[in-house]
C-alpha positions as YAML, in Angstrom:
chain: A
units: angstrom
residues:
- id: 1
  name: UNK
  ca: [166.66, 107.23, 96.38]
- id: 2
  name: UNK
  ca: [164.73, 110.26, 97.32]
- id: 3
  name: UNK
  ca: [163.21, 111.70, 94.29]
- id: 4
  name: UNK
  ca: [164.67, 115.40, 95.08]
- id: 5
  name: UNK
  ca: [167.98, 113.87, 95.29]
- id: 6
  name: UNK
  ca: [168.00, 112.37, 91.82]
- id: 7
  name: UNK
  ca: [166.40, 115.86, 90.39]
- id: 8
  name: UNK
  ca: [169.40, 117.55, 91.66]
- id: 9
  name: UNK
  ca: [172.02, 114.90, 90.39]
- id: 10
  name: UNK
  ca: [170.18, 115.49, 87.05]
- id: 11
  name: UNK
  ca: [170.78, 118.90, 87.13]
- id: 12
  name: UNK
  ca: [174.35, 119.22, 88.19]
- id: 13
  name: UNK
  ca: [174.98, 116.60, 85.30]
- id: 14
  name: UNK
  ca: [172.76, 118.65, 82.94]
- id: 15
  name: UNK
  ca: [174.62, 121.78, 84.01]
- id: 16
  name: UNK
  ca: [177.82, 119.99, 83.24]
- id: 17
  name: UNK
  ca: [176.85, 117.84, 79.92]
- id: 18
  name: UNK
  ca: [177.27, 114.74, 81.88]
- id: 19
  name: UNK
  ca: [173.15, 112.93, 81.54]
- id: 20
  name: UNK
  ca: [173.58, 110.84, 79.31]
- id: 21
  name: UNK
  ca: [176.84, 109.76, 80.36]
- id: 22
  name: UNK
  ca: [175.60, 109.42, 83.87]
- id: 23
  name: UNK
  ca: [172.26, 107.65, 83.02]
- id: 24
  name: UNK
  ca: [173.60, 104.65, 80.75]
- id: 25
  name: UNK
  ca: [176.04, 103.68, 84.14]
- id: 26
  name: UNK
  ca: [173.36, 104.49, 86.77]
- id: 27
  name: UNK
  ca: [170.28, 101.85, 87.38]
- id: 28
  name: UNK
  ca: [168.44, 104.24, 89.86]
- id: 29
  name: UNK
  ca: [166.96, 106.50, 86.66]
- id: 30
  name: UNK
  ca: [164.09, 104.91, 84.80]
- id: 31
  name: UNK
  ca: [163.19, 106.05, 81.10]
- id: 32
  name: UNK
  ca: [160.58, 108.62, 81.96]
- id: 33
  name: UNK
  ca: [163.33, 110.21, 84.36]
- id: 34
  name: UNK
  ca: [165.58, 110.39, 81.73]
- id: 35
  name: UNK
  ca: [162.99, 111.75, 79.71]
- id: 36
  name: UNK
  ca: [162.82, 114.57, 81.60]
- id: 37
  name: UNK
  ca: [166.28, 115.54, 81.65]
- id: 38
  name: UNK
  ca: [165.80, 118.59, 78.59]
- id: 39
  name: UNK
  ca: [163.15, 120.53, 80.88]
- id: 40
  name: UNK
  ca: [165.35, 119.86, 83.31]
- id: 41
  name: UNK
  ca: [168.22, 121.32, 81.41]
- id: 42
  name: UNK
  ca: [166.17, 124.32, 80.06]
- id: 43
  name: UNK
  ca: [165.25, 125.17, 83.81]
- id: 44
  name: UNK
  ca: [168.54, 124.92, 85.45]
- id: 45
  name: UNK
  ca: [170.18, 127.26, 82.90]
- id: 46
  name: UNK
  ca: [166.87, 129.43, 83.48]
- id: 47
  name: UNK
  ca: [167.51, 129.21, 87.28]
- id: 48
  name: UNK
  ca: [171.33, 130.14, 86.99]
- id: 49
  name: UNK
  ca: [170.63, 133.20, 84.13]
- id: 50
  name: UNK
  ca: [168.36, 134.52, 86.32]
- id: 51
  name: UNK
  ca: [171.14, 134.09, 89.84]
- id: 52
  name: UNK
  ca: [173.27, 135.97, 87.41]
- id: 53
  name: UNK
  ca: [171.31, 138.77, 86.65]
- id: 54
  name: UNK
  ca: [170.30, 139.49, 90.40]
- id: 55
  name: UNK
  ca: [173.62, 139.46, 91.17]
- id: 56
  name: UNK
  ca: [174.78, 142.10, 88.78]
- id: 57
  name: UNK
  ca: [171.99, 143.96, 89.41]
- id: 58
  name: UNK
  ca: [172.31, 144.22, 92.87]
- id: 59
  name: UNK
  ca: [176.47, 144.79, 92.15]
- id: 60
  name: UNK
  ca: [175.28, 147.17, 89.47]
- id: 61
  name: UNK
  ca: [172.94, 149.02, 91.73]
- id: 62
  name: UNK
  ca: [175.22, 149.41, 94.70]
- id: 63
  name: UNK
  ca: [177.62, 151.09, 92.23]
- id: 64
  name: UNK
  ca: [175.08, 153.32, 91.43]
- id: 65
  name: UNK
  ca: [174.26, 154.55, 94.51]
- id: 66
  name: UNK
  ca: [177.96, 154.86, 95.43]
- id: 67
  name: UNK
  ca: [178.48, 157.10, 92.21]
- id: 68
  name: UNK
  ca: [175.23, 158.91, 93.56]
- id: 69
  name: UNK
  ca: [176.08, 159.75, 96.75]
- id: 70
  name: UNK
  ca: [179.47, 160.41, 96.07]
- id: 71
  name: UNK
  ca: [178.24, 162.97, 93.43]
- id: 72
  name: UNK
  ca: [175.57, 164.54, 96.43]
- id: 73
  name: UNK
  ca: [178.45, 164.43, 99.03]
- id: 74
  name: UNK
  ca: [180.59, 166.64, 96.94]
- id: 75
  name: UNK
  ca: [177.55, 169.24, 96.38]
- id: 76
  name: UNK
  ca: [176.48, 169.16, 99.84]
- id: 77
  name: UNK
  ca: [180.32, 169.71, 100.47]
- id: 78
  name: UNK
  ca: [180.27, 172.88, 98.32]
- id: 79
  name: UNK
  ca: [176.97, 174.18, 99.47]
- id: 80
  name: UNK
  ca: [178.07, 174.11, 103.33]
- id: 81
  name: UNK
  ca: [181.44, 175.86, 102.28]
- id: 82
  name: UNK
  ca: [179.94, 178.77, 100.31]
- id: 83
  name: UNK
  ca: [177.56, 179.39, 103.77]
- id: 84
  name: UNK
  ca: [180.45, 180.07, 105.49]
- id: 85
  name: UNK
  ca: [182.39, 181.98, 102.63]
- id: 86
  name: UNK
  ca: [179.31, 183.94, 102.64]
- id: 87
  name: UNK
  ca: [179.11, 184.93, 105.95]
- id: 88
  name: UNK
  ca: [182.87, 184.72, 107.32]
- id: 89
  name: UNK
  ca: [183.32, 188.45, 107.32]
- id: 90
  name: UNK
  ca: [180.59, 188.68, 109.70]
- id: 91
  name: UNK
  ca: [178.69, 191.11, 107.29]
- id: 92
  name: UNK
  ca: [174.95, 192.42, 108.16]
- id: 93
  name: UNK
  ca: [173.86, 192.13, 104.72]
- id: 94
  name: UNK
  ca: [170.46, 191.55, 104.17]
- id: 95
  name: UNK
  ca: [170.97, 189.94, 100.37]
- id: 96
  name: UNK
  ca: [174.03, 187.59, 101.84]
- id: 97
  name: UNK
  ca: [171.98, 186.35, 105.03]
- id: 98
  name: UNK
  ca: [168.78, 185.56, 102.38]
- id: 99
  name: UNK
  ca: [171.60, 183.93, 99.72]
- id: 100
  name: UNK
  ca: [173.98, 181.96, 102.67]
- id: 101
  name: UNK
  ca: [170.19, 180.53, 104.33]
- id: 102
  name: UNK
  ca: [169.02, 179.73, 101.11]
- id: 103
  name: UNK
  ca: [172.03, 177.67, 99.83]
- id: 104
  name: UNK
  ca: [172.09, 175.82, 103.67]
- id: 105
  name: UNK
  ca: [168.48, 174.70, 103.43]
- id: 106
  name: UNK
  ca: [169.09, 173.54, 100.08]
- id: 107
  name: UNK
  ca: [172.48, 172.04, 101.07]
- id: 108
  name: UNK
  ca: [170.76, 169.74, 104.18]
- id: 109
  name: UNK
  ca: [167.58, 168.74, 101.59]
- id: 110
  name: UNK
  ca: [170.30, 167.16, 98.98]
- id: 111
  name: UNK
  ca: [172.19, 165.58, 102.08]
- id: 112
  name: UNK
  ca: [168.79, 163.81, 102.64]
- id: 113
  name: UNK
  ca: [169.04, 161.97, 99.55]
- id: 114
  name: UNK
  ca: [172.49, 160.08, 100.54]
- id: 115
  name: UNK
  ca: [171.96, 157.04, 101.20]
- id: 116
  name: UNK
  ca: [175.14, 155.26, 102.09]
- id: 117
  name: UNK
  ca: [176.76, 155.07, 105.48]
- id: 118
  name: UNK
  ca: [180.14, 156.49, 104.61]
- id: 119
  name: UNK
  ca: [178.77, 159.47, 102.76]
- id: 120
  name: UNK
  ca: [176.14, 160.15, 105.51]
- id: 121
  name: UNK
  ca: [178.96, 159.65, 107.78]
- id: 122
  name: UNK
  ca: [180.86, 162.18, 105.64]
- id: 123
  name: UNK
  ca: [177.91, 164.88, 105.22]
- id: 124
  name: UNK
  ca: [177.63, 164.50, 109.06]
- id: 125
  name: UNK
  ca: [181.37, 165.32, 110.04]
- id: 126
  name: UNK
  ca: [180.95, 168.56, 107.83]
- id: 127
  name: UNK
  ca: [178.16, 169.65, 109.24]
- id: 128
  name: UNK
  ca: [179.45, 169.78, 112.56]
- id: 129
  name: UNK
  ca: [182.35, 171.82, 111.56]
- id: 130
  name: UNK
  ca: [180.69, 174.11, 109.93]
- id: 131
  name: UNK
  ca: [178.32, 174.28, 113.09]
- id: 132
  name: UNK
  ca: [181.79, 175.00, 114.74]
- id: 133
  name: UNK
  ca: [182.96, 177.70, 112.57]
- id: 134
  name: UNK
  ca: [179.32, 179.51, 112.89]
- id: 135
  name: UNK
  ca: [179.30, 179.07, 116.83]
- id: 136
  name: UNK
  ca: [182.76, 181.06, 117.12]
- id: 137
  name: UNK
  ca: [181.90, 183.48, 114.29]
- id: 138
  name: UNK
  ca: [178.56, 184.69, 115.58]
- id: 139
  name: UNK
  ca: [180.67, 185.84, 119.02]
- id: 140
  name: UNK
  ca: [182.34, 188.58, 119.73]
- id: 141
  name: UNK
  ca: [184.32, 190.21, 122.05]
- id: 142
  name: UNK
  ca: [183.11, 191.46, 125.45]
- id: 143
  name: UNK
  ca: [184.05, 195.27, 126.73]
- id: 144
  name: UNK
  ca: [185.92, 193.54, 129.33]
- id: 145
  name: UNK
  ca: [187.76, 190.34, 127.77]
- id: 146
  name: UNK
  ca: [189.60, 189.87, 131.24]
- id: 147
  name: UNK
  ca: [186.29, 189.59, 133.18]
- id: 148
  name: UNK
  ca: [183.95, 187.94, 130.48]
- id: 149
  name: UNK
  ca: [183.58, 185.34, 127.76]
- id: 150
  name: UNK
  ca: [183.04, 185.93, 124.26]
- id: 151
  name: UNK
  ca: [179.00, 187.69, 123.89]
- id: 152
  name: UNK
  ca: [176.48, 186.96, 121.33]
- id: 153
  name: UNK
  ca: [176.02, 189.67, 118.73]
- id: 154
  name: UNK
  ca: [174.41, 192.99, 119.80]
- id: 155
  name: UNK
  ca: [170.34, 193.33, 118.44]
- id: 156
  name: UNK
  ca: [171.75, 196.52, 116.35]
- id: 157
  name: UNK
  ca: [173.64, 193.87, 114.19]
- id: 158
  name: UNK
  ca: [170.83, 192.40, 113.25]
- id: 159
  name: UNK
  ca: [168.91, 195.76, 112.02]
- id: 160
  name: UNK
  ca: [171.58, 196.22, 109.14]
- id: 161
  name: UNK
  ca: [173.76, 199.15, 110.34]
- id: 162
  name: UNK
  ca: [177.16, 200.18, 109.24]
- id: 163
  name: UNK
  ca: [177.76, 201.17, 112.77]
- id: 164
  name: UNK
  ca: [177.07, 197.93, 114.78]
- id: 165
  name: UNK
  ca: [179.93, 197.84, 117.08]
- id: 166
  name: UNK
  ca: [179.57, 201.09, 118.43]
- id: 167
  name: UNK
  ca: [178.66, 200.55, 122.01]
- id: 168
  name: UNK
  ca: [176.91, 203.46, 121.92]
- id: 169
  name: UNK
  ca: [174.16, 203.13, 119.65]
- id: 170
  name: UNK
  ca: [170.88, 202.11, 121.12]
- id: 171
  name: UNK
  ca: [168.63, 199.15, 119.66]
- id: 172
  name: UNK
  ca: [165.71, 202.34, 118.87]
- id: 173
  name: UNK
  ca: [168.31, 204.22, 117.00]
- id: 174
  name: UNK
  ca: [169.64, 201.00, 114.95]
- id: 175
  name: UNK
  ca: [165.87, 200.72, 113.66]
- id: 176
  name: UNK
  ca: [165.17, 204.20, 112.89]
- id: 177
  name: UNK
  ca: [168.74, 203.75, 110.56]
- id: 178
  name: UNK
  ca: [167.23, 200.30, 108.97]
- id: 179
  name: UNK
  ca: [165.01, 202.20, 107.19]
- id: 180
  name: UNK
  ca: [165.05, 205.51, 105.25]
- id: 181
  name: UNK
  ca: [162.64, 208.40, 105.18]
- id: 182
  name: UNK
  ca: [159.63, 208.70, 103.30]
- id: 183
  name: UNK
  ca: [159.89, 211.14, 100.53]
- id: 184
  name: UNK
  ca: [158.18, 212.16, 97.36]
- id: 185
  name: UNK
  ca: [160.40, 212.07, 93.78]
- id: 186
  name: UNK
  ca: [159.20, 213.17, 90.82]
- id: 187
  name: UNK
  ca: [159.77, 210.50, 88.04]
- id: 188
  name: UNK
  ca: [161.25, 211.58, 84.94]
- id: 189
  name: UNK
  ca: [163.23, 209.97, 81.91]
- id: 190
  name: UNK
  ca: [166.53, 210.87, 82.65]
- id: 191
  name: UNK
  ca: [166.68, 209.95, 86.32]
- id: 192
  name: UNK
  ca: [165.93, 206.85, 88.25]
- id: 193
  name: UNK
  ca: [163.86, 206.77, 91.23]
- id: 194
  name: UNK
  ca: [165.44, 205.86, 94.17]
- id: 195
  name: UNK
  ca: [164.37, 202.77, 96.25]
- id: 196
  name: UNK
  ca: [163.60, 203.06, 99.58]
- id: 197
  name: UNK
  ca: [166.15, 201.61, 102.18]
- id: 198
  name: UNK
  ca: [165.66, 198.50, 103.70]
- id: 199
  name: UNK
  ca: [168.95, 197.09, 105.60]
- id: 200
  name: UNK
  ca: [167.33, 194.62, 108.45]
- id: 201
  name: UNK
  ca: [167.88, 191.16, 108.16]
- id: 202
  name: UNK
  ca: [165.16, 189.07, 107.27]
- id: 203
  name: UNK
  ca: [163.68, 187.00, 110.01]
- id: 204
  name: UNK
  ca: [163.69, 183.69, 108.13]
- id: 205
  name: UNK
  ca: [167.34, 183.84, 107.14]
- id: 206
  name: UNK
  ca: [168.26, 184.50, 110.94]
- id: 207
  name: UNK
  ca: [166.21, 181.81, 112.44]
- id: 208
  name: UNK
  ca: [167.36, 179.23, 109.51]
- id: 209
  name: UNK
  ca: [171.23, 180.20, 110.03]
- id: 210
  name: UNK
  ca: [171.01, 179.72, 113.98]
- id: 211
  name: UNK
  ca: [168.50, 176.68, 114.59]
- id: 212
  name: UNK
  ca: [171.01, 175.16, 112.21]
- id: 213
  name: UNK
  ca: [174.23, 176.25, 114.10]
- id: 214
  name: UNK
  ca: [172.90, 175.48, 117.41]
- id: 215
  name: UNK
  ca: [170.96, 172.23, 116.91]
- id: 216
  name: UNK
  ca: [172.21, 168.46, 117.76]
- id: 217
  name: UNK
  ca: [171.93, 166.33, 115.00]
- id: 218
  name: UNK
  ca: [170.69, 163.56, 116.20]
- id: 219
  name: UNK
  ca: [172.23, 161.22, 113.43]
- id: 220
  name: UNK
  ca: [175.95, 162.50, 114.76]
- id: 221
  name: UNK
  ca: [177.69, 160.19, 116.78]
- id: 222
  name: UNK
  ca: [180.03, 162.05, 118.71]
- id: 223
  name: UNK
  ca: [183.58, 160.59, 118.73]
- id: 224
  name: UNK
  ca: [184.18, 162.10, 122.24]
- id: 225
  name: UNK
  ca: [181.38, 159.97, 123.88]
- id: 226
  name: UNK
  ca: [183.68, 157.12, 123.55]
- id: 227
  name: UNK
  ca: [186.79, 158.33, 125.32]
- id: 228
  name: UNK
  ca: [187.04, 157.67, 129.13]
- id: 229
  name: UNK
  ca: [188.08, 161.00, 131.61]
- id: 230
  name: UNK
  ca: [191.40, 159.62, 133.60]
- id: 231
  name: UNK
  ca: [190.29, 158.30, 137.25]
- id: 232
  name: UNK
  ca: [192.51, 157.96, 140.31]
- id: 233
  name: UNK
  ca: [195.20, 160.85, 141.49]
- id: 234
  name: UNK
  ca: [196.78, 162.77, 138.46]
- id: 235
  name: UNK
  ca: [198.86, 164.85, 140.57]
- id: 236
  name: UNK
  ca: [201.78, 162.38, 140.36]
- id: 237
  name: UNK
  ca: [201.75, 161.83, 135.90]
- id: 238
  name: UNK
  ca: [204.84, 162.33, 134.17]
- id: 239
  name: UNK
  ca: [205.86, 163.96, 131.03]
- id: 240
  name: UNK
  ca: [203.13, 165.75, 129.29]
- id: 241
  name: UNK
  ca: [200.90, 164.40, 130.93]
- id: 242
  name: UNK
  ca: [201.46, 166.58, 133.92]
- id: 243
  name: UNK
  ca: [200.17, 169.95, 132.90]
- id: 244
  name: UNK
  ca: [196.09, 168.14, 132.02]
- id: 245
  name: UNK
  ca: [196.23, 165.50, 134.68]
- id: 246
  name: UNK
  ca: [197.19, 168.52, 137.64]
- id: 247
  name: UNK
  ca: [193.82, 170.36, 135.75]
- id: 248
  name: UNK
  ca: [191.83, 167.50, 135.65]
- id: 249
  name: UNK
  ca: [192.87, 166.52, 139.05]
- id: 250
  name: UNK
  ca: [192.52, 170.46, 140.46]
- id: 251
  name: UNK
  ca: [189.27, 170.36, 138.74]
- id: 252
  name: UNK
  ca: [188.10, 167.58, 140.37]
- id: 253
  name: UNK
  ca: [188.71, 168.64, 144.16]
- id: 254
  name: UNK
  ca: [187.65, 172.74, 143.90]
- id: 255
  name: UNK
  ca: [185.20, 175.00, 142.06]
- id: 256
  name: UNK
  ca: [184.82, 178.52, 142.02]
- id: 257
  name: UNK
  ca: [181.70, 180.54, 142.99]
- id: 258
  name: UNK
  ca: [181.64, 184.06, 142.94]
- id: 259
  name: UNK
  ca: [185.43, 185.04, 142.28]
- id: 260
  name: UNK
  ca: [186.09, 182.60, 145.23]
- id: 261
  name: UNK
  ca: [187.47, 179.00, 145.17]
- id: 262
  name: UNK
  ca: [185.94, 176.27, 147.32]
- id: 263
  name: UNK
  ca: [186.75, 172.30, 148.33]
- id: 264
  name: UNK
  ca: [184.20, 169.84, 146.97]
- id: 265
  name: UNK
  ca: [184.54, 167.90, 149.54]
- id: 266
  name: UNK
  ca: [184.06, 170.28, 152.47]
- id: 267
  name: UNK
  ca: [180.25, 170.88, 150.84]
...
């Protein structure tokens, strides 16, 4: 018998308290085999200790991390929610822009640190609707709403004015209003000296706020990429289908240049 072999039967009958049982009925071990059945012994409980402890280690450390990035996942959470409380009114604050750019840097830097697919998963789904909640609020309405699409904010917004939205105002006279005068105050005790006015947005906080509302994140797997756009002629679907598949059909034979409608497939 293959000398491997008869290690292993020693150990499974060491493991089990079976040796010496097993050597007084079985010729095949000699004496200096059976001599070597404690280190044997001693080893094989060594071996299986030590199988025990990496496996509640690794159990042990998956917990961890679960705990861990469950723990992130809810401040990330809470971070990308107070952006948008912060900025939902669609104030020109300079103080809120600084604050809501601040927390969102600091908000994507702890997502970093989760490490399990769910919670990335997670983190990545509320991203993308907070990306969708800036998009909308960071629009507003066009003088003509019947002839045009929502329009990015005016430049003036930007410089910190009260008076924004008035159509009116210039971008040169929104920067003159940013700022106040220079003037001379005498400082005394009993009054304090007023500080000089500074209303413009800074930079940073803009370009953080909209690279992060208009990027792709590349770790997002769109749901939508999956789903396949109905083929063949839609005009005859019933029930609710109808209204989409005469769209999607329409859609599919005409489009519109210039106010006028044209066939596809007459070039």
């Amino acid at each position: 018998m293959n000398v491997l072999v008869k290690i292993l039967i020693l150990i499974a009958f060491s493991i089990l308290g079976l040796a010496g049982a097993y050597i007084l009925g079985c010729p095949i071990i000699d004496q200096e085999e059976a001599q070597a059945l404690p280190a044997i012994a001693i080893s094989s409980g060594v071996l299986i200790a030590s199988l025990a402890y990496l496996r509640d280690k690794d159990k042990n450390d998956m917990e961890a991390d679960l705990k861990h990035d469950e723990l992130q996942l809810q401040i990330a959470k809470e971070g990308l929610c107070e952006v948008y409380e912060l900025l939902s009114d669609l104030n020109n604050t300079r103080v809120v822009w600084i604050r809501a750019a601040r927390v969102l840097l600091n908000t994507l830097e702890i997502g970093k640190s989760i490490r399990t697919k769910q919670f990335n998963t997670a983190f990545d789904i509320s991203k993308e609707d907070l990306r969708s909640k800036l998009y909308l609020l960071f629009q507003i309405e066009p003088e003509d709403n019947a002839a045009y699409d929502k329009e990015s904010l005016p430049p003036q917004f930007f410089y910190g004015v009260e008076n924004w939205k008035d159509r009116s105002l210039t971008i040169d006279q929104a920067a003159i209003l940013s700022k106040s005068k220079i003037e001379a105050h005498r400082v005394t005790l009993d009054k304090v000296t007023p500080e000089p006015k500074l209303s413009e947005l800074d930079n940073r906080s803009i370009v953080a706020i909209y690279d992060f509302t208009l990027s792709i994140d590349e770790s997002f797997n769109d749901p939508l990429s999956t789903v396949n756009v109905w083929q063949g002629d839609l005009s005859h679907l019933h029930g609710i289908k109808q209204g989409p598949g005469k769209y999607l059909e329409h859609k599919s034979r005409y489009f519109v240049v210039n106010g006028e409608l044209r066939d596809k497939n007459q070039g």
